[in-house]
N, C-alpha and C positions, 0 to 999 in steps of 0.2 A: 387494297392489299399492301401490307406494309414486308419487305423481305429481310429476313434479317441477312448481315455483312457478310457472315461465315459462306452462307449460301448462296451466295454470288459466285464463288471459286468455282464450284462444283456443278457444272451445266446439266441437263437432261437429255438439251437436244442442240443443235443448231440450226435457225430456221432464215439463214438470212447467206446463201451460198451462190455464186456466178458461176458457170461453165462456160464450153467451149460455142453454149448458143448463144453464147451474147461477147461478153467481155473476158471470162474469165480464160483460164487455163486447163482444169480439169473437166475431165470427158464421165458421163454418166460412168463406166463402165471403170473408171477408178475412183471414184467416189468412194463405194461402200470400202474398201480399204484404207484407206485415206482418214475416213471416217471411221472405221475401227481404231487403228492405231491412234486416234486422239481420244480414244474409249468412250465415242458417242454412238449410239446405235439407231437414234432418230437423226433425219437431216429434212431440209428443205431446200428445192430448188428454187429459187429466185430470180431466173433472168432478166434481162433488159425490157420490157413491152415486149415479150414474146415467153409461150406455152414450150417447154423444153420439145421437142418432134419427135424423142423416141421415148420420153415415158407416155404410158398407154393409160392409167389410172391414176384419178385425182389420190390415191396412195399406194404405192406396191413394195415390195421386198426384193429387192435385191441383194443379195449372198448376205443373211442375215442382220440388213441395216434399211431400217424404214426410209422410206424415200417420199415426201410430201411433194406434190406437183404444185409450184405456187409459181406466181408473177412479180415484181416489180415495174410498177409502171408509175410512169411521171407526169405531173397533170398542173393545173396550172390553177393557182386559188386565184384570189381577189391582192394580193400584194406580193407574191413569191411562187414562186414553181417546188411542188412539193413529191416525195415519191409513195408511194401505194404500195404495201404488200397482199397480195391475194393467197390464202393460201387452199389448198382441196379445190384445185382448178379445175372445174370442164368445162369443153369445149362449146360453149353454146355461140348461137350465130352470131352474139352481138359483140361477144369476145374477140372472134375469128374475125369477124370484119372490123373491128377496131384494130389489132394486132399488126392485122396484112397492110392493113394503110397504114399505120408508124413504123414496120416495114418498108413498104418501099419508099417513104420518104427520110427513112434514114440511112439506107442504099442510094439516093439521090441525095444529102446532104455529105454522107460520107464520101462519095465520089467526087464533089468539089470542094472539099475538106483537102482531100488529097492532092487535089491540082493545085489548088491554095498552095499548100505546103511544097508541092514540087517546085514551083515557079518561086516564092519565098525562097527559098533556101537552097533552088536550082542543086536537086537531087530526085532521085527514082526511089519511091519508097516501096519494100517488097510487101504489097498486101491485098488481100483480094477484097473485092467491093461485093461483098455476100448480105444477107441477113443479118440482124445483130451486129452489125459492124459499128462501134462506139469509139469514142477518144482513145479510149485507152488501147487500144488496137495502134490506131493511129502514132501514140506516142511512143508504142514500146518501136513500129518501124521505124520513125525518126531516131530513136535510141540506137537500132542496130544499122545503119547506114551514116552515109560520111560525114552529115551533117554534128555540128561543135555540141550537141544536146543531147544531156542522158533523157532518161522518161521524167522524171522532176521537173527539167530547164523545160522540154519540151513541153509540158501543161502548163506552167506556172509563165512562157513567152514566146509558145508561140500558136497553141490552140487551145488556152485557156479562153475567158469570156470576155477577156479584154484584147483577146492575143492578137495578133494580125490576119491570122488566118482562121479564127472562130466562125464559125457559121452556125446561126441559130435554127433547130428543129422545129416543127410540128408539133405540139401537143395537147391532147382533148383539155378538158377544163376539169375544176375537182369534179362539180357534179357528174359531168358524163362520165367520168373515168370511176367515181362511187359507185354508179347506179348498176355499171356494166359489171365491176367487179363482185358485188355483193348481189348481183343474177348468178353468176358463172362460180363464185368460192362460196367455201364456207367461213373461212374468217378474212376479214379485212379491214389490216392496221395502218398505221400511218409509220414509216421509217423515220429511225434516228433525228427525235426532233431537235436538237441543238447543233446542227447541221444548217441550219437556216439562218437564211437572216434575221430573223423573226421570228422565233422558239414559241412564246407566247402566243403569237397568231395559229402557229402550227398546232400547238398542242390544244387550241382553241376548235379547229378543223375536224382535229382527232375525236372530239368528243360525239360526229356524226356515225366514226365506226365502229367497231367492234376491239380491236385493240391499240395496241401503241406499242411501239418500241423501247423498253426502259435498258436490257444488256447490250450493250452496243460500244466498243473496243476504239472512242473516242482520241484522238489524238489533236497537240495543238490548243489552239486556240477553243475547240471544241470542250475540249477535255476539261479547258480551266472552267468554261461557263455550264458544263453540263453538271444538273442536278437529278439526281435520282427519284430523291425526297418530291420535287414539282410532280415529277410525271408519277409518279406512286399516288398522290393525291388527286390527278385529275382523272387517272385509272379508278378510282374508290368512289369519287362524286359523280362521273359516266359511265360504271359500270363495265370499264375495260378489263381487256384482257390484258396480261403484261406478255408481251413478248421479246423475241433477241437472237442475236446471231454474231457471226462474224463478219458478214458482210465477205464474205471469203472473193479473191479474185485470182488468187495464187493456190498455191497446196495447205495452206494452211488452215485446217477447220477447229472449230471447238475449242476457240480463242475466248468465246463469253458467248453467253444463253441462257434461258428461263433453267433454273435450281426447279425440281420436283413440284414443288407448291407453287409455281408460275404455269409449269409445262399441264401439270394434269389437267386443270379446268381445260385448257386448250387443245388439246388433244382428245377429250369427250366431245368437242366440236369439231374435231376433223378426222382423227384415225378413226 
């Protein structure tokens, strides 16, 4: 599927959103507003390796805005660690028990994540070592405490992957992480492949699922090397789906997303 430029501007949905169970900021219960006022009416929830706990159905409505129950999960190919979107999520066993174990070992990385950075930078960070607990957690505390680092400095020196205090996670492999997702969803894509080190290998990966990520609100270095035109054609030759979002982590949704003629095939597969 080739899309034309015009219809890039104009989203249908956004299916690529964080909340408050993983990383992000917004709470299910301001979404749907959140979501209106960016005049999207479909959304998808996206969290970190975890099933959002209070949506109830792989799709429901809340106050007039479709809500897609999907995943993000991170898995680890043959040359780079790559992320997963699941989307029309249930709960089946192999999900739940995949989930709960990158669960609590990222409740056990994150907690010496934190002592790392207390001892580093001999400060008390205010944060609680709950579920979902990810960097960006991490950095927005080091941002608001005394420590010389906004959230920028804080990623980019002191728990980035090079940083001092980086500690590396748990994570299933591509295949386990395919096999589980594509039991439990009904579609499952591969995220923002020009994110990678290795774009070509990734979008290589993609062609095992069902879609790929082509809208996606690239910035940087990203931005300069991402091609639309690659993944439009590896979508057409493997019969993907095109999909997109904003990758939302903050209030801001319905930044970029499938245009009508992306969204509809996909949504006959999930709403």
């Amino acid at each position: 599927m080739t899309i034309d430029s015009a219809e890039t501007n104009v989203p249908s949905a956004d299916l690529h959103i964080h909340t408050t169970a993983s990383d992000g900021i917004l709470t299910i219960e301001e979404l749907p507003e959140v979501a209106r006022k960016a005049g999207i009416d479909t959304v998808a929830v996206t969290d970190h390796d975890r099933v959002h706990p209070e949506l109830t159905a792989p799709v429901s409505t809340h106050d007039a805005v479709t809500i897609i129950r999907g995943i993000e999960l991170r898995v680890s190919a043959e040359s780079q660690r790559l992320d997963l979107l699941g989307y029309g999520a249930r709960r089946t066993d192999s999900l739940t028990e995949l989930t709960a174990s990158i669960q609590q070992n990222r409740k056990e990385r994150g907690a010496a994540m934190v002592d790392a950075v207390e001892s580093y930078l001999d400060v008390t960070l205010d944060i609680d070592i709950c579920e979902g607990l990810g960097r960006p957690a991490i950095a927005r505390a080091i941002d608001e405490s005394n420590a010389p680092y906004d959230y920028s400095d804080a990623f980019n020196e002191i728990i980035g992957s090079d940083g001092p205090c980086y500690i590396q996670r748990e994570i299933p492999s591509f295949d386990t992480g395919a096999a589980v997702l594509a039991d439990a969803c009904a579609v499952v894509g591969l995220a923002h492949p020009f994110r990678y080190s290795d774009p070509a290998a990734a979008l290589k990966q993609a062609e095992e699922l069902d879609a790929v990520e082509r809208f996606y609100p690239y910035s940087g270095q990203d931005a300069d090397r991402a091609d639309p035109t690659i993944v439009e054609n590896v979508a057409t030759n493997a019969d993907l789906l095109l999909i997109g979002g904003s990758d939302a982590h903050n209030r801001t949704v319905g930044v970029t997303g499938p245009p009508s003629a992306a969204f509809e095939p996909f949504a006959r597969r999930v709403i």
